[in-house]
C-alpha positions as a LaTeX table, in Angstrom:
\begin{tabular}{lrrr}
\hline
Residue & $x$ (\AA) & $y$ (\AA) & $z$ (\AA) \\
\hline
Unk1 & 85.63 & 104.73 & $-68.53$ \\
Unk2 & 84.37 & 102.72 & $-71.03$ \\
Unk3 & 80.45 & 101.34 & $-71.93$ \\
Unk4 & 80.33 & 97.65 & $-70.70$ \\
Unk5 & 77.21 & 95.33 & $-70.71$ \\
Unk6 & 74.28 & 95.43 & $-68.32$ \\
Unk7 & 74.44 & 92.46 & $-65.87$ \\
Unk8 & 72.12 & 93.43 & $-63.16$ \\
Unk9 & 68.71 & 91.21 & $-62.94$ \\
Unk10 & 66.40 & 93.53 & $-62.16$ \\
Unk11 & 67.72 & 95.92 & $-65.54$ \\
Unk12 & 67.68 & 93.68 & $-68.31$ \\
Unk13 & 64.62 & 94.53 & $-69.92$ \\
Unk14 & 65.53 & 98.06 & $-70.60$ \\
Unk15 & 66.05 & 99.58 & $-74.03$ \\
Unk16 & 69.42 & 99.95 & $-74.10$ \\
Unk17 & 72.49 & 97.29 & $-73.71$ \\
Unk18 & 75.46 & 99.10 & $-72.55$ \\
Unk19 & 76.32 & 101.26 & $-68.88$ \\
Unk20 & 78.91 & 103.16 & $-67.75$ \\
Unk21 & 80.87 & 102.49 & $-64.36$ \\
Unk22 & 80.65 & 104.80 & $-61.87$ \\
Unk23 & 76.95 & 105.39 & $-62.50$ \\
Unk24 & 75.54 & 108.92 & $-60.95$ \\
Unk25 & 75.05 & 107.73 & $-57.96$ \\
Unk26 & 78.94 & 107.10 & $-57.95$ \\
Unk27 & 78.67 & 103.63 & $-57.48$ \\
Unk28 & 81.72 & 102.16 & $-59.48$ \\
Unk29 & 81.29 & 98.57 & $-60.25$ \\
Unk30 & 78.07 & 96.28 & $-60.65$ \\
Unk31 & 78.80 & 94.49 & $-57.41$ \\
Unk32 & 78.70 & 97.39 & $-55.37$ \\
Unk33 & 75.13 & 98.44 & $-57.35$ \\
Unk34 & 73.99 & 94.88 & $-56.68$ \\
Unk35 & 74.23 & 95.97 & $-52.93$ \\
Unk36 & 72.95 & 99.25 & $-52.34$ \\
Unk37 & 70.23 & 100.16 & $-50.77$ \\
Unk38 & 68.52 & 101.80 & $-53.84$ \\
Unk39 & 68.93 & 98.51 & $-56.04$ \\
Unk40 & 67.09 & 97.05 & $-53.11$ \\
Unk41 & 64.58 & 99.54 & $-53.34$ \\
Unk42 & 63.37 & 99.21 & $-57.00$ \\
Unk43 & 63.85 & 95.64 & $-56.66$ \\
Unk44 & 60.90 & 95.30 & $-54.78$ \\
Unk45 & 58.96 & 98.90 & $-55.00$ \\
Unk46 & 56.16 & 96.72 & $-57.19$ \\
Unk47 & 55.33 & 94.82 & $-53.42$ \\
Unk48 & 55.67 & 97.91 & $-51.79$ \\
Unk49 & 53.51 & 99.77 & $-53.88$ \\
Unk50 & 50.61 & 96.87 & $-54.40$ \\
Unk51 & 51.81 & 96.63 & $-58.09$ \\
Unk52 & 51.40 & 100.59 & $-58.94$ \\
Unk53 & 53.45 & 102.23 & $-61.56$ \\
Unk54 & 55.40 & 99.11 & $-62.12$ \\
Unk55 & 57.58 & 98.30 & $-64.52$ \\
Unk56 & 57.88 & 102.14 & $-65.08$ \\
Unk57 & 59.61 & 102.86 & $-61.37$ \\
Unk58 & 61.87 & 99.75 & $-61.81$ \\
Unk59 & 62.81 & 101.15 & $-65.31$ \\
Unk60 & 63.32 & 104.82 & $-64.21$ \\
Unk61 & 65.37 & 103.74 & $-61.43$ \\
Unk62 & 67.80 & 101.69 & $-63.50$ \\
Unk63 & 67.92 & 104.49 & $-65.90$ \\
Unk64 & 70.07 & 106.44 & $-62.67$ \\
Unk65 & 71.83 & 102.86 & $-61.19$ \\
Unk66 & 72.97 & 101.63 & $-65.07$ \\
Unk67 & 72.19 & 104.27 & $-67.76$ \\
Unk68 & 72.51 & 104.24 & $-71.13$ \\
Unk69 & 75.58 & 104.01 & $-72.36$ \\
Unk70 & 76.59 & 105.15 & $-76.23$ \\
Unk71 & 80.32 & 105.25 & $-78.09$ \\
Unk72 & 81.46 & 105.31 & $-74.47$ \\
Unk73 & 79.49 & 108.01 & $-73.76$ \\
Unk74 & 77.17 & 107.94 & $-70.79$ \\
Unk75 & 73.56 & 109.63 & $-71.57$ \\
Unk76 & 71.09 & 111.19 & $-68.90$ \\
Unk77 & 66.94 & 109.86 & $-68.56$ \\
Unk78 & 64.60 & 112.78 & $-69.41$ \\
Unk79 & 63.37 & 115.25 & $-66.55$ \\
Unk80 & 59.85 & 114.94 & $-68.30$ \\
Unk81 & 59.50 & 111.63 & $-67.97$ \\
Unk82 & 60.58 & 111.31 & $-64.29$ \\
Unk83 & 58.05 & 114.54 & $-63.73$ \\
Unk84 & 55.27 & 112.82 & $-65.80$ \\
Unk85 & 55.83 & 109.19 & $-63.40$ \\
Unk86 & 56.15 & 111.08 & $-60.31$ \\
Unk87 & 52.69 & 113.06 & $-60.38$ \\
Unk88 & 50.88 & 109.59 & $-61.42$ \\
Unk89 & 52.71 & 107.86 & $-58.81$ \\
Unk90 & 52.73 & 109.98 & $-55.84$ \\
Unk91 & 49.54 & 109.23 & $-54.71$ \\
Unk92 & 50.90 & 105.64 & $-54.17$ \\
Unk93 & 53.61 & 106.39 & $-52.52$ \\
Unk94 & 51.32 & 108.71 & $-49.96$ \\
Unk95 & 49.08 & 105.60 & $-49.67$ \\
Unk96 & 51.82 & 103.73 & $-47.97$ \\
Unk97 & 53.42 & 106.83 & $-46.02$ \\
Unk98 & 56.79 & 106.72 & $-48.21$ \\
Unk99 & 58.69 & 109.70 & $-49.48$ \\
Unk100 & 59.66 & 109.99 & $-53.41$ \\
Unk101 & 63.00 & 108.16 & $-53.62$ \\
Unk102 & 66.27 & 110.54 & $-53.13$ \\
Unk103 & 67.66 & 108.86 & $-56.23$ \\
Unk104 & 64.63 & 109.73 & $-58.23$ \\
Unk105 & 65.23 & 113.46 & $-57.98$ \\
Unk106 & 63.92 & 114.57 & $-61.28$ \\
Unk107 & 65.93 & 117.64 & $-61.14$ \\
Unk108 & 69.70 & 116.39 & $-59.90$ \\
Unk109 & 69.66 & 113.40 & $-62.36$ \\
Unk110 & 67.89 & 113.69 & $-65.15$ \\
Unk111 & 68.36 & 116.25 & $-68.38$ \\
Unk112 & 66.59 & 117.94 & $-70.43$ \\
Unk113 & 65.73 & 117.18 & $-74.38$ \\
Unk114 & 67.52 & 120.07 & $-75.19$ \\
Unk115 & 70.50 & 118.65 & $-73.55$ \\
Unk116 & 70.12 & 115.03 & $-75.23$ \\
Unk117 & 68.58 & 112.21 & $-72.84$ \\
Unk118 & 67.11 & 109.27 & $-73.51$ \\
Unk119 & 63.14 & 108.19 & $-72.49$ \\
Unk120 & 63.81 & 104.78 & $-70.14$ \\
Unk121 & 59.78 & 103.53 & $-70.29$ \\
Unk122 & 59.82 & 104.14 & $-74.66$ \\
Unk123 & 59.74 & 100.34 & $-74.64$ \\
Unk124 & 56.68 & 100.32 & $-72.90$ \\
Unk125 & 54.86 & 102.45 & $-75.27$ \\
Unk126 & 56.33 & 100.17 & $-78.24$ \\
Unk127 & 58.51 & 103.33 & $-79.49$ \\
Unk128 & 61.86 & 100.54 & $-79.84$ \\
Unk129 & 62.34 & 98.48 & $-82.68$ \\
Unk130 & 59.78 & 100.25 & $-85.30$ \\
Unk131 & 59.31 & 98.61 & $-88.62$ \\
Unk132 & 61.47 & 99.34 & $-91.75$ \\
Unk133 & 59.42 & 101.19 & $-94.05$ \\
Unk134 & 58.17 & 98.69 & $-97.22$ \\
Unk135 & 59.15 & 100.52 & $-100.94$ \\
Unk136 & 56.44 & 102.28 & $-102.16$ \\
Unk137 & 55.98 & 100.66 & $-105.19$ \\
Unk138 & 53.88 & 98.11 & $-103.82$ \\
Unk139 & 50.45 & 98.14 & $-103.70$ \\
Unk140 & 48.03 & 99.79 & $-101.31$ \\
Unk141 & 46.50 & 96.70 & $-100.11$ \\
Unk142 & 50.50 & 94.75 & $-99.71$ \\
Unk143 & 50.42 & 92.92 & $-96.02$ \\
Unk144 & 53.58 & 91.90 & $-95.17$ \\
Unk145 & 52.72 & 88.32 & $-93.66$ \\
Unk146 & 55.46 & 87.65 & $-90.43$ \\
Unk147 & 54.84 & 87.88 & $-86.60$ \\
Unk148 & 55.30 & 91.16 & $-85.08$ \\
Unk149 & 56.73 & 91.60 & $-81.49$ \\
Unk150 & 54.72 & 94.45 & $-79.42$ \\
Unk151 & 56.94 & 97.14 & $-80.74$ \\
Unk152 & 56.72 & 96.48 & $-84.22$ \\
Unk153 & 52.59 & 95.83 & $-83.18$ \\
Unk154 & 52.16 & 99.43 & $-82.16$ \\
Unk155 & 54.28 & 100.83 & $-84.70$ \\
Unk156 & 51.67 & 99.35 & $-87.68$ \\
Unk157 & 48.33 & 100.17 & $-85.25$ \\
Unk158 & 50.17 & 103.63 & $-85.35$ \\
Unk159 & 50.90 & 103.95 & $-89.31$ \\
Unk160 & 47.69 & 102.36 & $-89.87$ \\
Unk161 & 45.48 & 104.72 & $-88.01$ \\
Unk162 & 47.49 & 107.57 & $-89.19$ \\
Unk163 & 47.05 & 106.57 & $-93.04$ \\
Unk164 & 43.17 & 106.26 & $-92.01$ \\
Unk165 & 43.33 & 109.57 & $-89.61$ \\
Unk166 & 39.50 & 110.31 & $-91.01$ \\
Unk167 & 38.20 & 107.28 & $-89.89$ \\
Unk168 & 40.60 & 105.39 & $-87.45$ \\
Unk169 & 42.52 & 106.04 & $-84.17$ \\
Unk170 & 44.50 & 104.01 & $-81.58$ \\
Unk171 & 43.64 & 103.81 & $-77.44$ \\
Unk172 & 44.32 & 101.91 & $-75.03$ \\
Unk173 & 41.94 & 99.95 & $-72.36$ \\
Unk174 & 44.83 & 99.80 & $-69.66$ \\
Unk175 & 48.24 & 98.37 & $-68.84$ \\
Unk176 & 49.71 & 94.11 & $-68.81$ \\
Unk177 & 51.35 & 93.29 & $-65.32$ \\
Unk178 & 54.98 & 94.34 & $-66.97$ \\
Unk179 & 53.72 & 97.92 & $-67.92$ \\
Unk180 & 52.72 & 97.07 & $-71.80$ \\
Unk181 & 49.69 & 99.54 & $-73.35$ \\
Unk182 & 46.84 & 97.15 & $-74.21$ \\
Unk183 & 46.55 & 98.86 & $-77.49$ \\
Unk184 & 43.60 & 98.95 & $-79.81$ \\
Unk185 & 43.05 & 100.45 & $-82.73$ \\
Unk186 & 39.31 & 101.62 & $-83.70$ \\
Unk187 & 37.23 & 102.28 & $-87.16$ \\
Unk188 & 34.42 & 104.70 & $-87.28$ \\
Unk189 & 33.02 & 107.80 & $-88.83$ \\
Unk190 & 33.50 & 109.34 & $-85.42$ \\
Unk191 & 36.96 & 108.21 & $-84.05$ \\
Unk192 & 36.98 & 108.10 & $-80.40$ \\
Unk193 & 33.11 & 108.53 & $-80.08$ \\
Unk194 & 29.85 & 106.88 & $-79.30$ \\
Unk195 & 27.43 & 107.78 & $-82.11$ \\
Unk196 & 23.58 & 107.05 & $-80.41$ \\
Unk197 & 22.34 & 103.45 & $-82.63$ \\
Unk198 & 25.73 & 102.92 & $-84.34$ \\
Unk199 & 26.25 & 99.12 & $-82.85$ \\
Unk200 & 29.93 & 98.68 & $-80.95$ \\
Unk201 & 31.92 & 95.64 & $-81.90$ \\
Unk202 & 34.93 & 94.18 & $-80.93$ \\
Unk203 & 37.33 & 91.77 & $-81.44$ \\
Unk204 & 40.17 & 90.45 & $-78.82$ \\
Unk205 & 43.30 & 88.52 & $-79.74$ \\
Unk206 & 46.25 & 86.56 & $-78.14$ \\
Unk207 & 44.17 & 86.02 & $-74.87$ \\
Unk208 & 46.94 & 83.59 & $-74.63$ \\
Unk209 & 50.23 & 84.78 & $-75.27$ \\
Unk210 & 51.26 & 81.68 & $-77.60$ \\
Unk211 & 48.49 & 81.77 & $-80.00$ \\
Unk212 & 49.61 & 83.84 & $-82.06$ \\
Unk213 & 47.31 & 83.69 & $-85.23$ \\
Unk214 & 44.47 & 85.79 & $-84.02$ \\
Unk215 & 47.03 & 88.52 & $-83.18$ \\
Unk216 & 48.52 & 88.89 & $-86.56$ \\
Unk217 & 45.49 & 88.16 & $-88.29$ \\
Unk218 & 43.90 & 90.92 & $-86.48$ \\
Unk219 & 46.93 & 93.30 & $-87.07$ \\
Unk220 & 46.39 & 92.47 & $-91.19$ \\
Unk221 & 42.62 & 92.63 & $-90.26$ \\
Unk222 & 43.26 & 96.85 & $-89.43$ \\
Unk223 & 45.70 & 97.29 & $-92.55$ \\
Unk224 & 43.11 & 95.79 & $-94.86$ \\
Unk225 & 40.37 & 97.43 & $-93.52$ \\
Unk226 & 42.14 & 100.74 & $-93.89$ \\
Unk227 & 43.35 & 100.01 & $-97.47$ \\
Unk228 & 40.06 & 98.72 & $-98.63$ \\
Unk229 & 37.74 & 102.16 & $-97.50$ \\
Unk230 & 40.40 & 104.28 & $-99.05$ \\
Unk231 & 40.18 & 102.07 & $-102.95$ \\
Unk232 & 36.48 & 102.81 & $-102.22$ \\
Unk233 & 35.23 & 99.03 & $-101.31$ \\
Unk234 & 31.98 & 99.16 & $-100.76$ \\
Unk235 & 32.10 & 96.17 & $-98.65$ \\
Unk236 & 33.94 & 97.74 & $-96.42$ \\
Unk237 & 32.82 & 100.99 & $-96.76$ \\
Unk238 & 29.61 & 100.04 & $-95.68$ \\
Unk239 & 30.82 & 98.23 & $-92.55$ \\
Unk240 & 32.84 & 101.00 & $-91.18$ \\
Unk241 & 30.25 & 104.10 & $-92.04$ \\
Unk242 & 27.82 & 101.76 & $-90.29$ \\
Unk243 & 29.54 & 100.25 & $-87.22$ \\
Unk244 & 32.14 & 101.08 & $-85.09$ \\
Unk245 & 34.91 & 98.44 & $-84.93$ \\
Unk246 & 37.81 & 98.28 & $-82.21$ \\
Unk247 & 40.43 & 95.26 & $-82.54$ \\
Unk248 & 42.86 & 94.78 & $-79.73$ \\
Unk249 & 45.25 & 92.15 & $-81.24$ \\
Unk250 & 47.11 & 91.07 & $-78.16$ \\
Unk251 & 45.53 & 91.37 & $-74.93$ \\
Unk252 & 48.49 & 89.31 & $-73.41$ \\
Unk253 & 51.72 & 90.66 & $-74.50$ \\
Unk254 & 53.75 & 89.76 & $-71.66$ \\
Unk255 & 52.81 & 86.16 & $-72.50$ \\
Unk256 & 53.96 & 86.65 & $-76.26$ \\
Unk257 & 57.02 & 88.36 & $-75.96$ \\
Unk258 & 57.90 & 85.07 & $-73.60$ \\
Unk259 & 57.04 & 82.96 & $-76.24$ \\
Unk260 & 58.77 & 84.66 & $-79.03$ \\
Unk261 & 62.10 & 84.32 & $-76.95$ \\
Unk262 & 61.89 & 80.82 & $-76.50$ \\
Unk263 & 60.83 & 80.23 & $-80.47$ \\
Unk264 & 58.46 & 77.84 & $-81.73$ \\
Unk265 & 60.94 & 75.25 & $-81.97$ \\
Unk266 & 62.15 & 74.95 & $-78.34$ \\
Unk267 & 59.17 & 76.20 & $-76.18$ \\
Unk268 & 56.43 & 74.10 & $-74.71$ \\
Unk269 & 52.62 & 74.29 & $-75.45$ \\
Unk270 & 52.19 & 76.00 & $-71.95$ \\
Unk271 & 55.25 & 79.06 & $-72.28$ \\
Unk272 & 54.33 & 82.05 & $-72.78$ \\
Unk273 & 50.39 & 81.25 & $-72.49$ \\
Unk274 & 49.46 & 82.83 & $-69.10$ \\
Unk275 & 50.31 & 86.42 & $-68.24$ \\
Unk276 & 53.43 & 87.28 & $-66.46$ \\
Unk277 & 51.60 & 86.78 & $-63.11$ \\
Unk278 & 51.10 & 83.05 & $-63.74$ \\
Unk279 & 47.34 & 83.26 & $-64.71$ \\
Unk280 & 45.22 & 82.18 & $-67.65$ \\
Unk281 & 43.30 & 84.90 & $-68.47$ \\
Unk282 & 40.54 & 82.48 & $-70.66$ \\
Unk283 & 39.81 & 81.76 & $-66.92$ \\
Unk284 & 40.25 & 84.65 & $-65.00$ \\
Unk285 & 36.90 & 85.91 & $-65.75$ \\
Unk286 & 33.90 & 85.84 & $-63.21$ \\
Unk287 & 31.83 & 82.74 & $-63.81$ \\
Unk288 & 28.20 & 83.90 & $-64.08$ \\
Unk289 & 27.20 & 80.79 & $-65.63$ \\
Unk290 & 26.84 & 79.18 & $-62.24$ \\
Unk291 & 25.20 & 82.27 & $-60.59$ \\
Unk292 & 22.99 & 82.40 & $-64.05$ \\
Unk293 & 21.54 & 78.80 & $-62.71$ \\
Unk294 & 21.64 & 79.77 & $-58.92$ \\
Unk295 & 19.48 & 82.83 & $-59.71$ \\
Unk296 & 17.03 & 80.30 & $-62.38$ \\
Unk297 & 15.41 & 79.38 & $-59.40$ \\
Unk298 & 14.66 & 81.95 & $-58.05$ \\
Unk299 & 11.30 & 83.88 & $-58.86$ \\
Unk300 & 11.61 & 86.63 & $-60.22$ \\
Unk301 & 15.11 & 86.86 & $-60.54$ \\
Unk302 & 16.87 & 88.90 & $-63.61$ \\
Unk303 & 18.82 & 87.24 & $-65.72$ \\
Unk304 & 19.64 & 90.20 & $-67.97$ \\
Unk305 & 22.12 & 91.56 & $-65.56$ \\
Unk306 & 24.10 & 89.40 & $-63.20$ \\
Unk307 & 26.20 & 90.77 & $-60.89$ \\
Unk308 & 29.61 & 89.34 & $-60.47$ \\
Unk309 & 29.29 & 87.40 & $-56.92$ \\
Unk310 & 32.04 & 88.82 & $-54.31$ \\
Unk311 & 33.52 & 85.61 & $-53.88$ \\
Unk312 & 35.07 & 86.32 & $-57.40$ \\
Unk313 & 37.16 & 88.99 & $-56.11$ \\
Unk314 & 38.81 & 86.90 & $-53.04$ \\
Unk315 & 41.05 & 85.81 & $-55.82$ \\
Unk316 & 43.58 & 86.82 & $-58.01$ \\
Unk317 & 42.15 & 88.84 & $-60.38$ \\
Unk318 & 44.87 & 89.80 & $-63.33$ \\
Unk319 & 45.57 & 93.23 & $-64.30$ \\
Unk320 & 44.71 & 92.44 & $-68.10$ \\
Unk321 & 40.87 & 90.80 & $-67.03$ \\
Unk322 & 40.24 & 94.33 & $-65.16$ \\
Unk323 & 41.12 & 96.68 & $-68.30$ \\
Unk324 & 38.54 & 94.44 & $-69.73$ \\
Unk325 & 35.86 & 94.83 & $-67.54$ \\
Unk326 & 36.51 & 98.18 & $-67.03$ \\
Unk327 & 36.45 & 98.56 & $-71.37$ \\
Unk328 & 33.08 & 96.92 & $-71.10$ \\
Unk329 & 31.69 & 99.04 & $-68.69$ \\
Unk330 & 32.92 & 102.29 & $-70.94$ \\
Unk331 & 31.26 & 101.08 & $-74.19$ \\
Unk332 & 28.14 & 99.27 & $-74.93$ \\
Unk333 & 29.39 & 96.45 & $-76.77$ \\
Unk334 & 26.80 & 94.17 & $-79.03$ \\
Unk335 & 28.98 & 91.67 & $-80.23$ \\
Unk336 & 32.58 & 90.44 & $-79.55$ \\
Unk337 & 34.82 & 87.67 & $-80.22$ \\
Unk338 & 37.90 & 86.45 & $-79.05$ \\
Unk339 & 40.25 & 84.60 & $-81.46$ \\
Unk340 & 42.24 & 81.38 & $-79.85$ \\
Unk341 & 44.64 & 79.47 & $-81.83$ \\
Unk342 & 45.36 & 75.72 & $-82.08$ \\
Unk343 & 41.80 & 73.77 & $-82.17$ \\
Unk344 & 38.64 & 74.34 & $-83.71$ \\
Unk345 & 36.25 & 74.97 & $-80.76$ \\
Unk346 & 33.54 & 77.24 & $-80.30$ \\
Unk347 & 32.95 & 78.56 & $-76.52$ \\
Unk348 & 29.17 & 79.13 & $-75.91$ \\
Unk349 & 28.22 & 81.99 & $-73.19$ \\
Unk350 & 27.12 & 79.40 & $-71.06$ \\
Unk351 & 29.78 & 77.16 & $-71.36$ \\
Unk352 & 29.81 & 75.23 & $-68.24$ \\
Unk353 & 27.83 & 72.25 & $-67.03$ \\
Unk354 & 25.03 & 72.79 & $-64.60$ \\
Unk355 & 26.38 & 70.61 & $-62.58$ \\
Unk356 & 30.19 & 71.04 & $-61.48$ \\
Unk357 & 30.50 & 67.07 & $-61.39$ \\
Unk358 & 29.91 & 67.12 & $-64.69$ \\
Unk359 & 32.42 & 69.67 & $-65.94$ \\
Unk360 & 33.77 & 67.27 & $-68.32$ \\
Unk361 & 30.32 & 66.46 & $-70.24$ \\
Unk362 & 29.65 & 67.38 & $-73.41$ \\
Unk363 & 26.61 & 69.49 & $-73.45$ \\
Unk364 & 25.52 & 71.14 & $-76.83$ \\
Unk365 & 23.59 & 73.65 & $-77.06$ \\
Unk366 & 20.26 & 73.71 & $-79.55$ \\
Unk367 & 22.41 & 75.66 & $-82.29$ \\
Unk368 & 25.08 & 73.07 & $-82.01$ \\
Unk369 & 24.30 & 71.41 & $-85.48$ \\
Unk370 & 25.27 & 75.13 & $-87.14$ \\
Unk371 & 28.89 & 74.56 & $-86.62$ \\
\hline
\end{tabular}
């Protein structure tokens, strides 16, 4: 048996490019694979399971239906990381009354490191294509200007926070609808904590997956940041011992990667800028503007906190827009921004009409003169 080229739909995203024929399920040719009842299965376990644990479950199974293949060598997943996705995901699979999948058995086809295996969700956690190391003769501020896909993004938020250990560190808020960390990277005197009267901030990125410039700038924006405290800027210096900053470049990377594939030169204005779902996040958010002028008339109605009205949640509400609300609830934010690409606008919190007919009506606000 030789290694031969993944052709099956549901397993081309994985890590790897080459299989082996018959797989470990003994299935000995890609039509046969294309058939089964288990390619069925993880074809359409993200339905089953309301969107739980997906990509990883897709990208386990297809680690067992095509592995990786290497100088005609076939290599096994690791146990750990079908024992890690089966205690998160059980409780999904309990919610529906379904039984762990038989080819899922952690302990018949998977390996141990010691044995060699390979990790079939490392994509997912941007540990695939790192970035080549820059010669150390440059200097400590050097920013290597060129767009970086969501690998190469985590690998810098990474590098960066660990050159800065003292007073940065990376998180992330929550997953994108293809299994992608939402990763931020934070500056503080206290990594990872709330200090009492230290103001949050934050700044958001690549809302939409094509505009690309507040993502990279935001990525340099950590770098510099980093390089300037340790040369002893006092600038800077001042900024981070006094606020605590988090910068998530690219809270659509499932929109990105789309529009990297296509390239600049071929893809439309609209590829790549809604999430893999088919929604624009820049308007996936509740609209509290128009329960902001509902509740104006109302005596003695707070304005200060709004709830979000249930009709909001009727709809489809993306995966992306709920790490977000759930990252505001978590951390009392004072001021944010979110960086958009192609036009010089400026979005105002209350940045609809009061009426709906007029949605199209230009209608400034009393700073409007400042821009």
């Amino acid at each position: 048996a030789k290694c031969v080229d993944i052709a099956l739909s549901s397993c081309t995203d994985v890590a790897y490019t080459q299989t082996m024929y018959p797989n470990f399920l003994d299935q000995k040719s890609r039509e046969v694979i294309e058939y089964s009842s288990e390619y069925i299965l993880i074809s359409v376990l993200h339905n089953l399971l309301q969107g739980e644990c997906n990509p990883d479950l897709r990208l386990l199974g297809c680690s067992v239906l095509a592995p990786q293949c290497e100088k005609d060598k076939v290599i096994k997943p690791c146990r750990h990381v079908c024992e890690n996705l089966k205690k998160n995901c059980l409780p999904a699979f309990d919610a529906i009354d379904m039984a762990w999948p038989y080819f899922l058995d952690c302990d018949r086809f998977f390996a141990g490191e010691e044995e060699g295996c390979f990790d079939p969700l490392a994509k997912l956690r941007g540990e695939v294509d790192v970035e080549e190391d820059l010669p150390s003769d440059l200097p400590a501020t050097f920013i290597q200007f060129k767009h970086h896909s969501y690998s190469q993004m985590v690998s810098t938020l990474k590098k960066t926070a660990s050159k800065c250990s003292h007073i940065a560190t990376t998180y992330s808020i929550g997953r994108s609808f293809e299994g992608k960390d939402l990763f931020v990277i934070e500056f503080s005197t206290k990594p990872g904590h709330h200090e009492l009267l230290k103001p949050e901030f934050k700044y958001i990125g690549n809302m939409h997956g094509n505009e690309v410039v507040g993502k990279e700038l935001l990525i340099y924006l950590a770098q510099y940041l980093c390089s300037e405290y340790l040369l002893g800027n006092p600038r800077i210096q001042t900024l981070i011992n006094n606020t605590r900053i988090h910068l998530l470049p690219s809270l659509n990377p499932d929109g990105y990667e789309l529009a990297a594939e296509e390239g600049a030169g071929y893809n439309g204005w609209i590829i790549g800028r809604q999430t893999a779902q088919n929604l624009d996040l820049n308007r996936n958010f509740p609209d509290l503007t128009s329960e902001a002028y509902r509740r104006a008339g109302i005596r003695g109605a707070r304005l200060d906190h709004i709830p979000i009205p249930q009709s909001y949640w009727w709809g489809k509400v993306a995966r992306e827009t709920k790490a977000v609300m759930k990252w505001l609830r978590s951390i009392p934010f004072v001021l944010s921004a979110s960086l958009h690409g192609g036009e010089l606008v400026v979005t105002y919190p209350y940045d609809y009409s009061r009426h709906p007919m007029e949605e199209k009506m230009f209608s400034p606000t009393p700073d409007e003169k400042v821009i």
